[in-house]
NUPAKE-997906 format. One record per residue (C-alpha): residue number from 0; residue in three letters; chain; x, y, z. Coordinates in nm, 2 decimals. Each point is the difference from the previous one (the first is absolute). Example, Ala and Ser with C-alpha at 12.3 -4.5 7.8 and 13.67 -1.06 7.14 Angstrom:
REM residues 2
> 0_ALA_A_1.23_-0.45_0.78
> 1_SER_A_0.14_0.34_-0.07
//
This chain:
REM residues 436
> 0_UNK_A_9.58_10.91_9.37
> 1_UNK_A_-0.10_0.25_0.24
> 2_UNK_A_0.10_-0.06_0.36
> 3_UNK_A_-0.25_-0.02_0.29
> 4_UNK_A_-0.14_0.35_0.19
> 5_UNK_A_-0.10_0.02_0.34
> 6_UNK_A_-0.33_0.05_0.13
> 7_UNK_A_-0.28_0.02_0.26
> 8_UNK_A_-0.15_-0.20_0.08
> 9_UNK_A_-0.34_-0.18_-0.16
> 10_UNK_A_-0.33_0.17_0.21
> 11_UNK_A_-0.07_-0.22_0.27
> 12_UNK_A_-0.32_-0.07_-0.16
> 13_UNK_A_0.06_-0.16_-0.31
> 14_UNK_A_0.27_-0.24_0.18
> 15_UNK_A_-0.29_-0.08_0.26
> 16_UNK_A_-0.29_-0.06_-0.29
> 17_UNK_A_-0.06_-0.36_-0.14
> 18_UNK_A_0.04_0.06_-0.32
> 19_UNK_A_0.35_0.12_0.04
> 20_UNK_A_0.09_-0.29_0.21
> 21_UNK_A_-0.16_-0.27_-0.23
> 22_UNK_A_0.21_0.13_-0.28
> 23_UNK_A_0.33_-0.04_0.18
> 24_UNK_A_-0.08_-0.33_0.09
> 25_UNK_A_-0.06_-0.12_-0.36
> 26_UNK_A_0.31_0.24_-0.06
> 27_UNK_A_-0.28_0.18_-0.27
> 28_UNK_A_0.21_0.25_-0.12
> 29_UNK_A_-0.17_0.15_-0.25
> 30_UNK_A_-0.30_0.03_0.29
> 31_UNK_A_0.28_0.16_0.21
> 32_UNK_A_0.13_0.23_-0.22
> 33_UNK_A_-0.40_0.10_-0.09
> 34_UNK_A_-0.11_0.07_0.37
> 35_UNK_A_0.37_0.20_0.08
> 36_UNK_A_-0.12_0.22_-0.31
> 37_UNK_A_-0.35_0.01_0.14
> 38_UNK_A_0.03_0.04_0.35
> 39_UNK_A_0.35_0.16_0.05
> 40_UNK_A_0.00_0.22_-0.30
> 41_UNK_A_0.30_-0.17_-0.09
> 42_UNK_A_-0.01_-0.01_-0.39
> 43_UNK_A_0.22_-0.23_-0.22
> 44_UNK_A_0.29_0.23_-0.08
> 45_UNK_A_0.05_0.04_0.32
> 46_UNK_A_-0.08_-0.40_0.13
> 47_UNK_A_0.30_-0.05_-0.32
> 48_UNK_A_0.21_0.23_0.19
> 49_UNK_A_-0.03_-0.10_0.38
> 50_UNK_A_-0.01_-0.37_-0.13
> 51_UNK_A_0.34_-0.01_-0.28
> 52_UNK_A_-0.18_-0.07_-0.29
> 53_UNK_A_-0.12_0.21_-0.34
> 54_UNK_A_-0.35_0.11_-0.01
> 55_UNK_A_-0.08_-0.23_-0.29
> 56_UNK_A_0.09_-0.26_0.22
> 57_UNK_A_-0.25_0.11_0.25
> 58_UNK_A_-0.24_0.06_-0.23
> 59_UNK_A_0.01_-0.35_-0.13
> 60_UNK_A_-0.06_-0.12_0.36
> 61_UNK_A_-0.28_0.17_0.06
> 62_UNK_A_-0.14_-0.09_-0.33
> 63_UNK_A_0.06_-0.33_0.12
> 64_UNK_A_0.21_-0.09_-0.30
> 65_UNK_A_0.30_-0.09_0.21
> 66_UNK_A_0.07_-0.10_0.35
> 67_UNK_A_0.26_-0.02_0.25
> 68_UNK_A_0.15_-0.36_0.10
> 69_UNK_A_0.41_0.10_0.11
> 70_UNK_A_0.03_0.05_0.35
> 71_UNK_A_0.23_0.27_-0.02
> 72_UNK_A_-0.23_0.22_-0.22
> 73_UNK_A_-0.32_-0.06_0.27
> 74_UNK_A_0.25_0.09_0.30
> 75_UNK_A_0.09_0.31_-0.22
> 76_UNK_A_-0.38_0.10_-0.03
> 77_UNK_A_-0.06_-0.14_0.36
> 78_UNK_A_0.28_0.34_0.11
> 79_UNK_A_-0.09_0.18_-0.27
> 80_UNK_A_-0.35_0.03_0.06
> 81_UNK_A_0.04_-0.05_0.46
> 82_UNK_A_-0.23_-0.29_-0.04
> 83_UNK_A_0.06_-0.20_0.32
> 84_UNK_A_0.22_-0.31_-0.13
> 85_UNK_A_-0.25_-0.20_0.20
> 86_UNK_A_-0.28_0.04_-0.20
> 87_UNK_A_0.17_-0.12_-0.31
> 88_UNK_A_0.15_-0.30_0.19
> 89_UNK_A_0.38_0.14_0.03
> 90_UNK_A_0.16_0.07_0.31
> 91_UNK_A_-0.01_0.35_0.17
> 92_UNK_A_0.21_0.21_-0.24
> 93_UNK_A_0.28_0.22_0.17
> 94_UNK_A_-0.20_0.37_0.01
> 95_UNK_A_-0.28_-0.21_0.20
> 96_UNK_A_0.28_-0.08_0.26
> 97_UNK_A_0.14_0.32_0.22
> 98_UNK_A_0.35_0.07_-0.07
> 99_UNK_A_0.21_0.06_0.30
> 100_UNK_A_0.21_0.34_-0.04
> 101_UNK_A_0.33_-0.19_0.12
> 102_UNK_A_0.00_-0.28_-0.20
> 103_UNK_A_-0.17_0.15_-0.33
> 104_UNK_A_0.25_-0.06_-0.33
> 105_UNK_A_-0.05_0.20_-0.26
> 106_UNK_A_0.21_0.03_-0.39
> 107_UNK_A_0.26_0.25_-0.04
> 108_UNK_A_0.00_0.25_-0.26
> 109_UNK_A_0.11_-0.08_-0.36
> 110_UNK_A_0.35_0.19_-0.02
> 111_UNK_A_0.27_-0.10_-0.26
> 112_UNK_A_0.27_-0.11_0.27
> 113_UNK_A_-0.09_0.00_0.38
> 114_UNK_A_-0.28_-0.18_0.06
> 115_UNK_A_-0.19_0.16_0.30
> 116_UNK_A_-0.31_0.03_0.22
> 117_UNK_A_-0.17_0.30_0.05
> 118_UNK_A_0.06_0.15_0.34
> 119_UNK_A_-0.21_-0.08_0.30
> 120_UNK_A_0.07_0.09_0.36
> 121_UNK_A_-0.06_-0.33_0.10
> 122_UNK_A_0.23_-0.10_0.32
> 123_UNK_A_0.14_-0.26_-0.15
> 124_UNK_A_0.13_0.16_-0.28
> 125_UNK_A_0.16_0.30_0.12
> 126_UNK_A_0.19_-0.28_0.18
> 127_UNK_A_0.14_-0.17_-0.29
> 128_UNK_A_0.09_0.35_-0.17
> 129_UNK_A_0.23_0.05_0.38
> 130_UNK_A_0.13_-0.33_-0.05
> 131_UNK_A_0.10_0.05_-0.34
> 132_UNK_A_0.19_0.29_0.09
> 133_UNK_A_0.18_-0.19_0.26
> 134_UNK_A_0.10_-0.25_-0.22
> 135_UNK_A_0.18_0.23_-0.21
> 136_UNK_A_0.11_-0.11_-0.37
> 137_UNK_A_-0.04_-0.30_-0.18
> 138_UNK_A_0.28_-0.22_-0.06
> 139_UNK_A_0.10_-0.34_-0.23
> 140_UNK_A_-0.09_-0.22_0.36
> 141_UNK_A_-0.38_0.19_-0.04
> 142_UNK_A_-0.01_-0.07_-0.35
> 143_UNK_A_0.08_-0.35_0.07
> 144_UNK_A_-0.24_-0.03_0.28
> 145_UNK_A_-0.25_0.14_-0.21
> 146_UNK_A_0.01_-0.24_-0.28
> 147_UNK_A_0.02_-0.31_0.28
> 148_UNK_A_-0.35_0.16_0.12
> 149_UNK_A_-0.14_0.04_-0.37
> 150_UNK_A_0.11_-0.38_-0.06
> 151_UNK_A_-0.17_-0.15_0.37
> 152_UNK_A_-0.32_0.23_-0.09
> 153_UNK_A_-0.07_-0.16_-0.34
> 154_UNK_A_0.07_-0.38_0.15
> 155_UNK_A_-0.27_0.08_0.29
> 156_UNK_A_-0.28_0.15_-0.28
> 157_UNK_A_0.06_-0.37_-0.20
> 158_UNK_A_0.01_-0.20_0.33
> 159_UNK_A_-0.28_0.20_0.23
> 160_UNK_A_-0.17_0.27_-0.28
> 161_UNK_A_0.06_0.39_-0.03
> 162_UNK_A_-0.27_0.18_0.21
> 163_UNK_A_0.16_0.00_0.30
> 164_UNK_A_0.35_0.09_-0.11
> 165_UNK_A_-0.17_0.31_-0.11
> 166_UNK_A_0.07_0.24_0.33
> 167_UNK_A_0.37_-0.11_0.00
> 168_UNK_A_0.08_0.02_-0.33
> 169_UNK_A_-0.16_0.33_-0.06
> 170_UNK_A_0.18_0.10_0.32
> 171_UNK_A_0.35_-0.11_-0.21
> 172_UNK_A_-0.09_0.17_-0.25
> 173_UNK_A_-0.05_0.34_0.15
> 174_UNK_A_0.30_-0.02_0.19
> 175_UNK_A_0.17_-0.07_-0.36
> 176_UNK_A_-0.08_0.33_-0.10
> 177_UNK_A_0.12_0.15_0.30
> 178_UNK_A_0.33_-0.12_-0.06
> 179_UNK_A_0.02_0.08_-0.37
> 180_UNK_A_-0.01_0.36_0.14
> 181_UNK_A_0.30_-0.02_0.13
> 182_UNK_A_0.19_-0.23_-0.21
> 183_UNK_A_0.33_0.03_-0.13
> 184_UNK_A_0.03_0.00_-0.42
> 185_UNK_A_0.18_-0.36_0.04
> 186_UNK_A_-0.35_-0.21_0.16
> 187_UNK_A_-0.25_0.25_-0.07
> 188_UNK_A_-0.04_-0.23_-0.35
> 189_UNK_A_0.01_-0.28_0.17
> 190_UNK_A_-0.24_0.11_0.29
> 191_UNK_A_-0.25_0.10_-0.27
> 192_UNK_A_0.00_-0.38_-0.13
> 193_UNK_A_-0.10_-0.09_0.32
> 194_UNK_A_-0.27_0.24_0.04
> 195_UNK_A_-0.14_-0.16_-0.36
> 196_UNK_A_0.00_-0.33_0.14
> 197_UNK_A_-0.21_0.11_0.34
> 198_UNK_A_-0.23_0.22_-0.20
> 199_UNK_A_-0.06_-0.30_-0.22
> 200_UNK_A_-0.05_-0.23_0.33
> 201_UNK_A_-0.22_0.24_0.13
> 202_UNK_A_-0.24_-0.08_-0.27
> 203_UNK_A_0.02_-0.31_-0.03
> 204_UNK_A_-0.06_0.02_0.34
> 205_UNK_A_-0.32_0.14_-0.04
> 206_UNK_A_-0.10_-0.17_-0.30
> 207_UNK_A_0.02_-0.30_0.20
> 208_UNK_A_-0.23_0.18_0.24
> 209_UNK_A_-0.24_0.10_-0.27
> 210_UNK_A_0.02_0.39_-0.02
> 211_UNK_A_0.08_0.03_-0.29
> 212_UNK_A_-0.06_0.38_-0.04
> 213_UNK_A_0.33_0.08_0.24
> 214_UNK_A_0.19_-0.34_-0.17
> 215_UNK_A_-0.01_0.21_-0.31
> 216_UNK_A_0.14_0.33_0.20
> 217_UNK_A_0.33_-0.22_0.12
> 218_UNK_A_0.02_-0.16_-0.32
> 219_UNK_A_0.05_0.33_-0.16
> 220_UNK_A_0.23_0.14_0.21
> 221_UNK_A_0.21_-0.34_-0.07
> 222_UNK_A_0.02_0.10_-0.35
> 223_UNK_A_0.08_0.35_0.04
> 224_UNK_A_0.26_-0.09_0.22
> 225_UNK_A_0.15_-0.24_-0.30
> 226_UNK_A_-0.06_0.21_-0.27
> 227_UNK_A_0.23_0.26_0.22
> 228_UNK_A_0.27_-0.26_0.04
> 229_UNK_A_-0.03_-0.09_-0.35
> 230_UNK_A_-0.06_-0.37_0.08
> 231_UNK_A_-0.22_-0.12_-0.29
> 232_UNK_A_-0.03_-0.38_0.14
> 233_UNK_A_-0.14_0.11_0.28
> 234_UNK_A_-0.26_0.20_-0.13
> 235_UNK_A_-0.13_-0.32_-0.19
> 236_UNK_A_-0.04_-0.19_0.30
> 237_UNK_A_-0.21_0.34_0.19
> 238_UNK_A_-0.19_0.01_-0.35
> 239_UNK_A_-0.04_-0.39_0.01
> 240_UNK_A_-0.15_0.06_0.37
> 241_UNK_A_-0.24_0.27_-0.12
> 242_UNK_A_-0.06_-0.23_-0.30
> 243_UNK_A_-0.15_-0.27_0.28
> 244_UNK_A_-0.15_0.23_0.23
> 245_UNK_A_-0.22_0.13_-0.36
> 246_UNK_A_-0.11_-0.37_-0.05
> 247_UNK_A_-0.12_0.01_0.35
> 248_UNK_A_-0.14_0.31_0.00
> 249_UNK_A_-0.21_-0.05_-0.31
> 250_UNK_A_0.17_0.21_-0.27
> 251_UNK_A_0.19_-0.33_-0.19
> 252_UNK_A_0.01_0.27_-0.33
> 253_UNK_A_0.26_0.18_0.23
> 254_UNK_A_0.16_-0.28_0.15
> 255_UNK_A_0.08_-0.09_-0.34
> 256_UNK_A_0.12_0.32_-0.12
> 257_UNK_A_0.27_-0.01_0.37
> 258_UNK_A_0.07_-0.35_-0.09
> 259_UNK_A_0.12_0.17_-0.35
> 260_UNK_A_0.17_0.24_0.08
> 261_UNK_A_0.18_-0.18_0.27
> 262_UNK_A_0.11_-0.23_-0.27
> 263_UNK_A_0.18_0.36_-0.15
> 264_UNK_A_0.17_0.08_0.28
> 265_UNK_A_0.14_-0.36_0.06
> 266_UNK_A_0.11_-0.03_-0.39
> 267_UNK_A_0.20_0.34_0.04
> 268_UNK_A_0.25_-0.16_0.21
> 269_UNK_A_0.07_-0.30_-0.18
> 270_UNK_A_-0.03_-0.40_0.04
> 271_UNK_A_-0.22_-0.06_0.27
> 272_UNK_A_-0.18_-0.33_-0.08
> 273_UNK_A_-0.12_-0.09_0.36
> 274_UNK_A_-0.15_0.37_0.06
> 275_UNK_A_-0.16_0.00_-0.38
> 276_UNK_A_-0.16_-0.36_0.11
> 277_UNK_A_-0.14_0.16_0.33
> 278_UNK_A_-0.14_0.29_-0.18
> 279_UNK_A_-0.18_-0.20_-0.30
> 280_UNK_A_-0.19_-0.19_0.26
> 281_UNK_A_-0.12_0.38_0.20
> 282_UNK_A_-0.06_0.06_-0.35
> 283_UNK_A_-0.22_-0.38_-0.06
> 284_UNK_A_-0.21_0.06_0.32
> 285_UNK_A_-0.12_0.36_-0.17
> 286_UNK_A_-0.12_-0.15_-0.31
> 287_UNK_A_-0.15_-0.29_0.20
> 288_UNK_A_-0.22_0.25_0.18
> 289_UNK_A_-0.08_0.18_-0.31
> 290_UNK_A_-0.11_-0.35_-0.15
> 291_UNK_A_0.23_0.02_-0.25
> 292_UNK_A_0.09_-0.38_-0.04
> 293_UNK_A_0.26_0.06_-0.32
> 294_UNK_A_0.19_0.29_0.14
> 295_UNK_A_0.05_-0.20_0.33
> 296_UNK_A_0.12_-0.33_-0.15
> 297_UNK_A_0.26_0.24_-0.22
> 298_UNK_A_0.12_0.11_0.35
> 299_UNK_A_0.04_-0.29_0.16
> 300_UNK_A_0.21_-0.16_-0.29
> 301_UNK_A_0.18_0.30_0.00
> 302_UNK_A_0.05_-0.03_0.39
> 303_UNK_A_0.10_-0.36_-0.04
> 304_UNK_A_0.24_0.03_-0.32
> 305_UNK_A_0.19_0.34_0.22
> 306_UNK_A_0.03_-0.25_0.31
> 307_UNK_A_0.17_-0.28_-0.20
> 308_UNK_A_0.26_0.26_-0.13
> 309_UNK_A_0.03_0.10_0.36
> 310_UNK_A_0.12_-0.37_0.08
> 311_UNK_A_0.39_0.10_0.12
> 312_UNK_A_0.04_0.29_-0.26
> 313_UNK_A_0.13_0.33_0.00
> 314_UNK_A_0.01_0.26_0.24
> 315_UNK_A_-0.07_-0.05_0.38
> 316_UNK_A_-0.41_0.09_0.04
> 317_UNK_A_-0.08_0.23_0.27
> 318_UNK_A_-0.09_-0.14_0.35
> 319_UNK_A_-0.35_0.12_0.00
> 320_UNK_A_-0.04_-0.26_-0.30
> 321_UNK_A_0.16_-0.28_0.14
> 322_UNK_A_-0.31_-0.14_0.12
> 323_UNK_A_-0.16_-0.04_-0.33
> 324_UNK_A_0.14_-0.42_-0.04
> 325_UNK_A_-0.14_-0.22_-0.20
> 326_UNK_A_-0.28_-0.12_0.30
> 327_UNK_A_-0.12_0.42_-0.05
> 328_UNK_A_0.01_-0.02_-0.35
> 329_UNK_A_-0.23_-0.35_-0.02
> 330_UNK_A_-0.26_0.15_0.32
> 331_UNK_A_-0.06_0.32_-0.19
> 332_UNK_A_-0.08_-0.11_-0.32
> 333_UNK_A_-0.26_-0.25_0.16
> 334_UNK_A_-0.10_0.33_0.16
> 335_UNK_A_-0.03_0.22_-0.34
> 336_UNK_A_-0.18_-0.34_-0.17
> 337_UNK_A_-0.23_-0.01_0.35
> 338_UNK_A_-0.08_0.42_-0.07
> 339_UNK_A_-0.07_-0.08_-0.36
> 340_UNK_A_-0.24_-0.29_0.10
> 341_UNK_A_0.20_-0.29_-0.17
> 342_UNK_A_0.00_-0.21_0.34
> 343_UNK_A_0.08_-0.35_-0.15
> 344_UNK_A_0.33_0.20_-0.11
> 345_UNK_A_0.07_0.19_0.35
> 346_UNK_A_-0.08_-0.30_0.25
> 347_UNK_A_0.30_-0.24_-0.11
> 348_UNK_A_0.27_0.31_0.03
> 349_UNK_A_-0.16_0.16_0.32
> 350_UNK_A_0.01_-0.37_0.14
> 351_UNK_A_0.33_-0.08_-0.10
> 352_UNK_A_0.11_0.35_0.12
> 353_UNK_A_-0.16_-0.05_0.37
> 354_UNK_A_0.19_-0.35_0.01
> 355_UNK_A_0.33_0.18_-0.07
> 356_UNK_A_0.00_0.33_0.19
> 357_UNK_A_0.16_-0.01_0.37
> 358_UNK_A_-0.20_-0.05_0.29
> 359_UNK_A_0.08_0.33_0.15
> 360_UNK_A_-0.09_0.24_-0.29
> 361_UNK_A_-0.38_-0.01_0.14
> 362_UNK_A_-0.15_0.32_-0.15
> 363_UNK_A_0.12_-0.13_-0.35
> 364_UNK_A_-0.16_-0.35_0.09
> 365_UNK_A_-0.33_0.13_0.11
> 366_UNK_A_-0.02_0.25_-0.33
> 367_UNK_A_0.10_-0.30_-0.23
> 368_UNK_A_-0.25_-0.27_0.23
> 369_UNK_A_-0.28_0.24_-0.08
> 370_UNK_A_0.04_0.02_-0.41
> 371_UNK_A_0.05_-0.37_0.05
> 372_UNK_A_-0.35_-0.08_0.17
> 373_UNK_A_-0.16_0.30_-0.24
> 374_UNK_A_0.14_-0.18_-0.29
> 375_UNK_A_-0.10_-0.35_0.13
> 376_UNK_A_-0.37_0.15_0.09
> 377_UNK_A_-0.05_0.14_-0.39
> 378_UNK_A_0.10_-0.37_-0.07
> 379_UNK_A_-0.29_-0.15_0.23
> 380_UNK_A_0.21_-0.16_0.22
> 381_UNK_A_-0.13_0.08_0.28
> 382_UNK_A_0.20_-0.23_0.27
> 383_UNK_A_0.34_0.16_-0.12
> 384_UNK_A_-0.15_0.28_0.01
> 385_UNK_A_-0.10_0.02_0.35
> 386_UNK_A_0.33_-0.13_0.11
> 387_UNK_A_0.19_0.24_-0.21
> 388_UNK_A_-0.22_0.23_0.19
> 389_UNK_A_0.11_-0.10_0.36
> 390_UNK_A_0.37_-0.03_-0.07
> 391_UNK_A_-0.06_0.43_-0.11
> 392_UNK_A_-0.21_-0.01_0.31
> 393_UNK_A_0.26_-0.15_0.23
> 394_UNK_A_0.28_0.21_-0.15
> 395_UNK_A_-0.19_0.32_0.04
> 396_UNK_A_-0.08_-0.02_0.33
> 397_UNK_A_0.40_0.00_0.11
> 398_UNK_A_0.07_0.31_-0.24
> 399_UNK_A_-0.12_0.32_-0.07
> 400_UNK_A_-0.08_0.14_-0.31
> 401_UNK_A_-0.39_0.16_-0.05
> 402_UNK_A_0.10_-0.09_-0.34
> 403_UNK_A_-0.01_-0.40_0.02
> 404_UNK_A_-0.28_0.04_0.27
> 405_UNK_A_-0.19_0.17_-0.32
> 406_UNK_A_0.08_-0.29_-0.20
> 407_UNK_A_-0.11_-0.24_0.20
> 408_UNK_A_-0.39_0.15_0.10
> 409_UNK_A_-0.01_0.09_-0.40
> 410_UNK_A_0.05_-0.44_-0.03
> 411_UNK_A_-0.27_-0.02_0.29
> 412_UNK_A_-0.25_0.20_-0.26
> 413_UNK_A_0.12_-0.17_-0.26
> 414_UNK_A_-0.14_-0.34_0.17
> 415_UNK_A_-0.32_0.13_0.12
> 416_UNK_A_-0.23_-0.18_-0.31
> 417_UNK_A_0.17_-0.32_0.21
> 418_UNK_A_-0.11_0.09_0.34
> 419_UNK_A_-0.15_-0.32_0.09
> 420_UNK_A_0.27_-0.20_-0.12
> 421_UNK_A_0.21_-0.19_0.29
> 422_UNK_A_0.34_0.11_-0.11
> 423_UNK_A_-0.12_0.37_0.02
> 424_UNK_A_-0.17_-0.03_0.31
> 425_UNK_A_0.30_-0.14_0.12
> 426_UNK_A_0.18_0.27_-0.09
> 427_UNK_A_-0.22_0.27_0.08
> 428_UNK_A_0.05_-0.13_0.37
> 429_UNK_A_0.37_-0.02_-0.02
> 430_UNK_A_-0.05_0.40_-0.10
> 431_UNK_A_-0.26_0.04_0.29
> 432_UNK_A_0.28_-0.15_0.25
> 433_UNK_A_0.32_0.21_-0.16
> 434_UNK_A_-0.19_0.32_0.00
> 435_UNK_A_-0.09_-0.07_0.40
//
């Protein structure tokens, strides 16, 4: 699918007219798309291109044949398209908010082994390169210190969420590449595992923060950086984030393809049960978004039979598996049933997974407390539901991660035909009081 182009900006005039801005607020797309053709001279092929989709897609749009319901896809058209995120009720997107030239992060080029930044002349950079050359060569007590960092960076993104772990990790990562300049033969191997694992944080880091555009940039780089080293399990679990970050982004036919191939990769080394479980259920949430209820029940047996071979068997599983336990495996497969609209199936496993998980793994609760109060709304039960509801709220508002935030005004939507209902009111003013 094509990727989104920039543009200028829509004439002042249409943004200003009623028209325009009673279609945003029904979120009319097909009217949208009509009046950007009309008075922009924006025509579809281009709309498909600025916006990510095929031009049969936006053809059937404006023919008003099919609409747009994923958040994700309306933010995409929302930047796409510079329509002010507040006239289609998001929040201000990123190009509406002035960058500031010393704090500005952007993705480093796509080269087979040192991952990099373009150069800037920035103040603060040309500082790190002087401070790179004082530090000399890297050494076994850097590569050691590096991997303690990695390890402390993904505990903070599952206690306190990704988007702010961004600057510092990116920051690692640069400095990474620095070093594998200089590196001798002996941890230059080594140094380019750990530049894997920070490109891969990096976009998970901004998956979490929604961009999904740049996550794909680090996420590539992750694998390139694998495929040099040769390290085919690790490219499964950078194709099993891609795979995700597809569901998300509304392409499900690719996340299952990544969640496939993924699979490949992980079979070519071997016996790996408790990675082959984790990457049947990426695969499940792909053919749960595609509606596909008979290919997603195959996967989640599949995912269930690989864990139960995983149960103290064969080789050691890598550590960026290990938290994929038994309480993971229940949660997401009441999370694939929840995506494939089977709630009565989803609530029991979400619940039970929520009463397991630790207190401190907040992100995870508040992801897994929203599919539980979705679930439970498709049910009609709308008490749990709202309570579900405030225990994402709650969890939310000590974390940060766009992503859940997302979640949780999609579940506000989602309640509107029950506006006048006590339990929602009751929770629209809890969100009132946490959003100040």
């Amino acid at each position: 699918m094509a990727r989104s182009q920039a543009h200028r900006a829509l004439p002042a005039d249409l943004l200003a007219s009623a028209a325009w801005q009673e279609a945003c607020r029904a979120r009319d797309f097909a009217r949208i798309f009509r009046l950007v053709k009309v008075k922009a001279g924006i025509y579809p092929s281009r709309i498909a291109a600025l916006c990510g989709m095929t031009p049969s897609r936006v053809g059937e749009i404006m023919a008003g044949r099919r609409g747009l319901a994923h958040i994700d896809v309306i933010e995409r058209v929302a930047d796409g398209l510079r329509i002010p995120g507040a006239m289609l009720g998001l929040a201000h997107r990123p190009w509406e908010i002035p960058a500031s030239s010393t704090t500005e992060e952007k993705p480093p080029e796509l080269l087979p082994a040192v991952p990099r930044e373009p150069q800037r002349t920035e103040a603060a950079e040309e500082l790190d390169d002087l401070l790179a050359l004082v530090d000399g060569r890297a050494t076994r007590s850097t590569l050691t210190a590096l991997r303690s960092s990695v390890q402390d960076y993904w505990r903070r993104d599952n206690a306190h969420g990704g988007a702010t772990l961004r600057p510092a990790v990116v920051g690692h990562l640069r400095y990474v590449g620095r070093l594998l300049d200089s590196a001798e033969a002996g941890l230059r191997h080594d140094l380019q595992g750990v530049a894997a694992e920070l490109a891969r944080l990096s976009g998970w880091a901004y998956f979490d923060a929604r961009q999904y555009s740049t996550a794909r940039t680090y996420f590539v780089q992750a694998l390139k950086l694998s495929h040099t080293q040769g390290d085919s399990l690790f490219m499964a679990n950078v194709l099993s984030c891609m795979s995700l970050l597809a569901t998300y982004d509304g392409n499900p036919n690719d996340a299952v393809a990544l969640a496939c191939r993924a699979q490949d990769a992980a079979r070519a080394v071997g016996e790996q049960p408790l990675v082959m479980s984790m990457l049947h259920l990426r695969e499940a949430f792909a053919h749960a978004a595609l509606r596909d209820a008979q290919a997603c029940h195959q996967a989640v047996d599949r995912s269930r039979d690989q864990y139960e071979r995983s149960r103290g068997h064969e080789p050691e599983a890598p550590d960026w598996v290990q938290y994929f336990d038994e309480t993971k495996l229940l949660v997401d497969t009441g999370i694939a049933y929840a995506r494939l609209g089977e709630p009565a199936r989803a609530e029991p496993l979400i619940a039970e997974g929520l009463r397991r998980e630790n207190a401190d793994q907040q992100r995870g609760r508040a992801f897994h407390a929203y599919w539980l109060a979705s679930a439970q709304l498709q049910l009609g039960k709308l008490d749990e539901a709202c309570t579900s509801a405030g225990l994402a709220l709650g969890l939310a508002a000590a974390i940060d991660s766009p992503r859940v935030s997302g979640h949780i005004q999609e579940l506000h939507r989602q309640m509107l035909p029950y506006a006048r209902e006590a339990p929602v009111l009751a929770f629209e003013q809890r969100m009132r009081e946490a959003l100040g």
